[in-house]
C-alpha positions as CSV (number, residue, x, y, z in Angstrom):
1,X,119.6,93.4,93.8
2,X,119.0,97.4,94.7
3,X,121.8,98.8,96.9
4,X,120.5,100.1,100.6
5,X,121.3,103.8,99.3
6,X,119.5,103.3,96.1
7,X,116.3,101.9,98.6
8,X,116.5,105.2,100.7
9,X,116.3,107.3,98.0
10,X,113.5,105.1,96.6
11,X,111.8,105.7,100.1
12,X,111.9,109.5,100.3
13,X,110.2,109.7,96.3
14,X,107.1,107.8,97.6
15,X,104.4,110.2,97.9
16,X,102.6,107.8,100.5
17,X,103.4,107.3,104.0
18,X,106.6,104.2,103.5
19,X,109.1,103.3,106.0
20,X,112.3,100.5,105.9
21,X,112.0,97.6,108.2
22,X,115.4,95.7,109.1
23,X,115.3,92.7,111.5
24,X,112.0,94.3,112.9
25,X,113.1,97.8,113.6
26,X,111.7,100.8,111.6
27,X,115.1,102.2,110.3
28,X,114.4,104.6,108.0
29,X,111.4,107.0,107.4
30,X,109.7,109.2,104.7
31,X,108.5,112.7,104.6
32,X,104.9,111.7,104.7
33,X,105.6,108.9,107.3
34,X,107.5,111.7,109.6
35,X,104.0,113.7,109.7
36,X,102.1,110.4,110.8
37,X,104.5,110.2,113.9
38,X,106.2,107.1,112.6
39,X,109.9,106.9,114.4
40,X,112.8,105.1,113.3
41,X,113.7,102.9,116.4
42,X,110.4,101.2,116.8
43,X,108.9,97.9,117.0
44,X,106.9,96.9,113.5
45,X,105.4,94.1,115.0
46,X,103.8,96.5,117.7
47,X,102.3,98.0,114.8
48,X,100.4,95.0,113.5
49,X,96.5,94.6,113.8
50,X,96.6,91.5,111.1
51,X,99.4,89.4,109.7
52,X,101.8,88.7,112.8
53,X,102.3,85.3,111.5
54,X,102.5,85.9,108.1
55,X,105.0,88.5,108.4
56,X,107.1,86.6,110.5
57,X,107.1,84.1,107.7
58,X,107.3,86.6,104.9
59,X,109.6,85.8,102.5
60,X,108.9,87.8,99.1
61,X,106.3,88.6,96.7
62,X,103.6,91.4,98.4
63,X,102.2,91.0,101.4
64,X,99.1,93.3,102.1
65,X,98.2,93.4,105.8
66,X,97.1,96.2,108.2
67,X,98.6,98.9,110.8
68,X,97.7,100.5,113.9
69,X,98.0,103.8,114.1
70,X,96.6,105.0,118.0
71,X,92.9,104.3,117.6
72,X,93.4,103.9,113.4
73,X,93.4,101.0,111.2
74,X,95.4,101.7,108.3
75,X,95.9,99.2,105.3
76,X,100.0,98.5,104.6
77,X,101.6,96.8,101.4
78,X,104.9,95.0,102.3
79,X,107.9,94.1,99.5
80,X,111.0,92.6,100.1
81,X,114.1,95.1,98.6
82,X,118.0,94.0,99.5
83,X,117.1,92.0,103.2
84,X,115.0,94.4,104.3
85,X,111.3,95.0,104.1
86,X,109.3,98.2,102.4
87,X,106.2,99.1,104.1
88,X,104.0,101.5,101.9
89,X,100.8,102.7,103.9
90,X,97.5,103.4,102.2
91,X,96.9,107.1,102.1
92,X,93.2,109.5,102.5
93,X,94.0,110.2,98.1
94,X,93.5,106.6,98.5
95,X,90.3,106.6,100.2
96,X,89.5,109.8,98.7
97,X,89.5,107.4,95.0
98,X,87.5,104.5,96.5
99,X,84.7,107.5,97.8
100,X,84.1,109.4,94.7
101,X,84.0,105.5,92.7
102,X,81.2,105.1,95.1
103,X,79.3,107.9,94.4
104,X,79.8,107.5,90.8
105,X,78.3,104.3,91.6
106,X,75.0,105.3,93.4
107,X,74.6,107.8,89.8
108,X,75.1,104.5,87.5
109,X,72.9,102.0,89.8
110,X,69.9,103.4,89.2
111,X,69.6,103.6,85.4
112,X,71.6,100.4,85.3
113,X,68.7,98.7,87.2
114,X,66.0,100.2,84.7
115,X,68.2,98.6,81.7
116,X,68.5,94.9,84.0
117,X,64.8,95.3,84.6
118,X,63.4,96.1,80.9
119,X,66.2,93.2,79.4
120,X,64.2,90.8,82.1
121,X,61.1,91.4,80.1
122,X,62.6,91.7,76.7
123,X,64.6,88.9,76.5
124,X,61.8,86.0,77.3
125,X,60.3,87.7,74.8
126,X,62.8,87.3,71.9
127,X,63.4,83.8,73.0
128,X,59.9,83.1,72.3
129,X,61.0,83.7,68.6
130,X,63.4,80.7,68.6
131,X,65.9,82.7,66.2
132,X,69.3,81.1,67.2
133,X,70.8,84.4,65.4
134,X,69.0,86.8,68.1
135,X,69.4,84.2,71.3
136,X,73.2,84.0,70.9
137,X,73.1,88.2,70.6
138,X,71.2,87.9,73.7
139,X,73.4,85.7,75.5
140,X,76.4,88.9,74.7
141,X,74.0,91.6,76.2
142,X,73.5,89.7,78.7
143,X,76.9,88.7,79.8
144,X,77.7,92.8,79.6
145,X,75.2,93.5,82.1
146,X,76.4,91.3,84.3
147,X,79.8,92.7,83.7
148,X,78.3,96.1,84.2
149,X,76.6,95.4,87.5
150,X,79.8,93.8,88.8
151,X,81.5,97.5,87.7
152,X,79.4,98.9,89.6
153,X,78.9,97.0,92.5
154,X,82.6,96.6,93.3
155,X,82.8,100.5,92.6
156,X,79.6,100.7,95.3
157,X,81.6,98.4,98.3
158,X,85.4,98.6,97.9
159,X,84.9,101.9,99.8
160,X,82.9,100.3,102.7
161,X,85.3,97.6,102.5
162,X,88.5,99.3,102.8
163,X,86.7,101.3,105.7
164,X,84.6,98.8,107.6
165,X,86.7,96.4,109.5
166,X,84.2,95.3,112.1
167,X,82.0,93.0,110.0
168,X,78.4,91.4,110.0
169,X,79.8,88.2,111.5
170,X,78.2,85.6,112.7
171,X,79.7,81.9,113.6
172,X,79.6,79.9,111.0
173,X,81.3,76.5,109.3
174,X,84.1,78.3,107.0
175,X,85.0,75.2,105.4
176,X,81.6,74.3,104.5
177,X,81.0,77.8,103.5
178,X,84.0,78.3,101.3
179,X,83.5,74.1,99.6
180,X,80.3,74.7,98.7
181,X,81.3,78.2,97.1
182,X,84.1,76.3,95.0
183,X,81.8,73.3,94.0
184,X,79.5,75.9,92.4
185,X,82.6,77.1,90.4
186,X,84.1,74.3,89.5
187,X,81.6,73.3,86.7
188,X,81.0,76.7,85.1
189,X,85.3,76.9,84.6
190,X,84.6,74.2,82.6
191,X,83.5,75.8,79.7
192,X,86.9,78.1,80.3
193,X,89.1,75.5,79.2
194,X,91.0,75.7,82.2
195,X,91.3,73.2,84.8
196,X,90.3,74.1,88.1
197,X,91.4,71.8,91.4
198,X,90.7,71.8,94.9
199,X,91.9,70.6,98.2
200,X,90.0,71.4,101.7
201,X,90.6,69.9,105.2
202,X,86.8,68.8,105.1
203,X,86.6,68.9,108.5
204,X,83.9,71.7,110.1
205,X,85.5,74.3,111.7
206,X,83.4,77.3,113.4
207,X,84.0,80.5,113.5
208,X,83.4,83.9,113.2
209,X,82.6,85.0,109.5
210,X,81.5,88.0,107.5
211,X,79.4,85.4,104.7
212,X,79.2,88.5,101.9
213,X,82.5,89.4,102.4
214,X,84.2,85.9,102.4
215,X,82.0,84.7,99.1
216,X,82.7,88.6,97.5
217,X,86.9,87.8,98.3
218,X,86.9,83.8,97.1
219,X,84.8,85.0,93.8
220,X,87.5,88.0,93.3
221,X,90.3,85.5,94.1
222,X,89.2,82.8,91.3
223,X,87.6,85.5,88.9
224,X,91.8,87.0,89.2
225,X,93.1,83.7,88.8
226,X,91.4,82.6,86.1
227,X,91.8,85.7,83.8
228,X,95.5,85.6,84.3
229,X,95.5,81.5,83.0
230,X,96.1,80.7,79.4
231,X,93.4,78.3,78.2
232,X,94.3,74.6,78.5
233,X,96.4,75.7,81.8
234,X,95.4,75.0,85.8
235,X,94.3,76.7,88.7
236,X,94.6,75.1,92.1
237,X,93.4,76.3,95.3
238,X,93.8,75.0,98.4
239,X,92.4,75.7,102.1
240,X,94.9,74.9,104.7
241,X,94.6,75.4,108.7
242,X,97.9,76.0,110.9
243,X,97.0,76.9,114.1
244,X,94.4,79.6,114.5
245,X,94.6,80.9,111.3
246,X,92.9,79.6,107.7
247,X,94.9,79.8,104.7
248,X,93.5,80.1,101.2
249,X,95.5,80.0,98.7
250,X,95.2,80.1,94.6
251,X,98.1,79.3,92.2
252,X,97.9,79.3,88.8
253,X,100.1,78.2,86.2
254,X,102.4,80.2,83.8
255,X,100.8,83.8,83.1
256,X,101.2,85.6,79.6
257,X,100.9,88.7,81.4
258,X,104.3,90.5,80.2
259,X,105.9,92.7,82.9
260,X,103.1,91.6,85.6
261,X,103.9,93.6,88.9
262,X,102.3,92.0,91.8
263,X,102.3,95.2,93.6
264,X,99.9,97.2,90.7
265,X,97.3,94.6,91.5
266,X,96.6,96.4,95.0
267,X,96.3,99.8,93.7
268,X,95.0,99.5,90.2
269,X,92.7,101.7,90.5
270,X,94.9,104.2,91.0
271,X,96.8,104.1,87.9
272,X,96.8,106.5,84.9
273,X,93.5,105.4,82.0
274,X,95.2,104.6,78.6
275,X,95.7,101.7,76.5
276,X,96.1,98.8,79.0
277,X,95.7,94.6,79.5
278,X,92.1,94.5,79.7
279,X,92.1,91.5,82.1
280,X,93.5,94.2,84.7
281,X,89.9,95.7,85.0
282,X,89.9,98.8,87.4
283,X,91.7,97.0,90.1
284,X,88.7,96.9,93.1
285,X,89.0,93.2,93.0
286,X,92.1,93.0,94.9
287,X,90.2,95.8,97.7
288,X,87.6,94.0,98.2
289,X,89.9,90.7,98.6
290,X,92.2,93.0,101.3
291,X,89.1,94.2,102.9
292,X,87.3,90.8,103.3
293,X,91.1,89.6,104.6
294,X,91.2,92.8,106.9
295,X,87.6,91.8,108.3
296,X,88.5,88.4,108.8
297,X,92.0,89.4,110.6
298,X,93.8,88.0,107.7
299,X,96.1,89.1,105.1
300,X,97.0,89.0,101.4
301,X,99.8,87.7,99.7
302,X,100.5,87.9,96.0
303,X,103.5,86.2,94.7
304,X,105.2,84.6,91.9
305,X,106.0,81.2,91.7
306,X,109.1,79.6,90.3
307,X,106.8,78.2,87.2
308,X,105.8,81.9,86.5
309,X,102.6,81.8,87.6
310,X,101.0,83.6,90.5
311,X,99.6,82.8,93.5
312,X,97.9,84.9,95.9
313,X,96.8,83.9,99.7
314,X,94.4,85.2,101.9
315,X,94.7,84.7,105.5
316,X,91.7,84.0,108.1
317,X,91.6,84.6,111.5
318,X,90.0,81.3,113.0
319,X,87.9,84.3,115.9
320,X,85.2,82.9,118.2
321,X,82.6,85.4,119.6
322,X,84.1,86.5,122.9
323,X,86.7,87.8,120.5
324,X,86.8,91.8,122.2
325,X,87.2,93.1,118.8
326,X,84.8,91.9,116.5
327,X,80.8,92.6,117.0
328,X,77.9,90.1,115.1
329,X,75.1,91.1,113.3
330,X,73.7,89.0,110.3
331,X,71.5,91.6,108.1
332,X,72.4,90.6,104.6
333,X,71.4,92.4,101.6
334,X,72.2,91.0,98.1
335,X,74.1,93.1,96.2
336,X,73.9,91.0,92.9
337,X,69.8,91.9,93.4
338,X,68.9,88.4,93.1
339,X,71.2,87.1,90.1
340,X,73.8,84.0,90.3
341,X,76.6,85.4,91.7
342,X,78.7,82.8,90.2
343,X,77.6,84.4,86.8
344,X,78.4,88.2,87.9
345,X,82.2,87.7,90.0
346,X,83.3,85.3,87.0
347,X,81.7,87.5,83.9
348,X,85.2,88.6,82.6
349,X,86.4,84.9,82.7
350,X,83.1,83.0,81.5
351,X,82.1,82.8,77.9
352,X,78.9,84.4,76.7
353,X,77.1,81.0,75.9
354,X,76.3,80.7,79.8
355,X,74.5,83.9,80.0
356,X,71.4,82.8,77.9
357,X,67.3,83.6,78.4
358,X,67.3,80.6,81.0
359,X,69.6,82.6,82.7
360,X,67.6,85.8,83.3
């Protein structure tokens, strides 16, 4: 358990905007929060534009919800030190990372797309040969171009994610929407050797939804899980409703991550390159998760459970369309251009065997 002084003196060695909650009350400050006219004395909960509820009901582990700051959104990460709570705000180096990821993107898109296109001809092609040597070769080159166009397609939208919070919502069934997206999964983690389980109130219940973003965040949310389970081990998710606000929540059991810090997962891509678990990725995953949250009014909340595992929960605002704040539009373009999406969210997790000519 840190000591309160040992805390403060954490606080002012954040570079980022951070500030010490106690019973509600902003009571200490940093440098860089000073400069964003955050003042001890103040209400946190006035500050909330998602996760009233969840903070109130925060506990431990690391909550991810988001601020208003005047007429600004601003994404937060909230931890638990010594009975009171750390709230570290995402800063423009932040945004600044996610922007130049995205233009690095738009470079690797277009040569990436010439590769997917000539391996679409080539590979019906080999097959033709029957040579089980060549097809299984296939199968790997295929499976790394799906990881590839992942790569760059989270590199592409966790920018727009983490700065559009308005959404292209329309009302929708979220229950159907996020069953259906979990009965596709559950027979391709099959071949993972890990057992997947889920619960759902199967009951329709309408509302506003963003359909890329909600499918992008409960692909990232398995994809995470499933990396981070040894084989022979379970994931279980469950959708749960209290109130006006959906709850969906993956737990997994005991991770051979050593040293795992919840917190990294929000801002991996942020850390240092070098020698690292490869199961980590670049860290967009959890982005596009908070962003799809953010869009939806929800929150994140990564954890560890008393089995060692993880569990992480993203919150949904149950909004209907007279909702002031959101707008609706439904132009969808698909980012995957036309391949499973199943396949591309869960390419680090699924063996190479699935990504064979019949999948091309």
């Amino acid at each position: 358990m840190e000591r309160t002084e040992d805390i403060v003196m954490m606080l002012d060695q954040i570079p980022d905007p951070a500030f010490l909650v106690q019973d509600g009350i902003i009571t200490q400050v940093n440098p860089s929060a000073s400069r964003l006219l955050i003042e001890t004395g103040c209400s946190v909960t006035e500050m909330l534009a998602t996760g009233v509820q969840e903070y109130a009901a925060f506990h431990s582990g690391y909550l991810a919800l988001t601020l208003k700051r005047g007429d600004q959104l601003c994404n937060a990460s909230v931890t638990r030190l010594n009975g009171c709570d750390l709230f570290v705000l995402n800063h423009e180096a932040d945004r600044a990372e996610l922007q130049s990821m995205a233009l690095a993107a738009q470079e690797l898109r277009n040569p990436l797309s010439t590769v997917l296109s000539v391996a679409d001809r080539l590979f019906p092609l080999i097959g033709e040969q029957n040579d089980a040597a060549a097809l299984e070769q296939v199968s790997k080159i295929n499976r790394g171009l799906f990881q590839m166009l992942r790569i760059v397609s989270n590199m592409s939208d966790a920018y727009r994610y983490a700065q559009d919070s308005s959404a292209r919502l329309e009302t929708r069934d979220i229950c159907s929407i996020i069953d259906e997206l979990i009965a596709g999964i559950i027979p391709l983690t099959d071949y993972t050797g890990i057992h997947l389980t889920y619960e759902s109130p199967r009951e329709p219940i309408f509302c506003l939804v963003d359909s890329e973003k909600l499918e992008r965040a409960v692909h990232n949310i398995v994809s995470n899980a499933l990396k981070f389970t040894p084989a022979g081990g379970t994931v279980d998710i469950k959708l749960t409703r209290r109130k006006n606000m959906l709850y969906l929540r993956a737990q997994n059991t005991a991770s051979d991550v050593p040293g795992l810090s919840p917190a990294n997962f929000y801002r991996q891509h942020l850390r240092q390159p070098g020698l690292d678990d490869s199961r980590f990725g670049i860290g967009l995953g959890m982005v596009l998760i908070h962003g799809a949250a953010t869009a939806h009014g929800g929150t994140v909340l990564l954890e560890k459970t008393p089995q060692g595992g993880t569990c992480i929960t993203m919150s949904i605002a149950l909004r209907q369309r007279t909702d002031p704040n959101v707008r609706e539009s439904v132009l969808h373009v698909d980012y995957a251009g036309e391949r499973d999406h199943r396949l591309l969210e869960l390419s680090d997790s699924l063996p190479a065997s699935l990504y064979g000519i019949d999948k091309i």
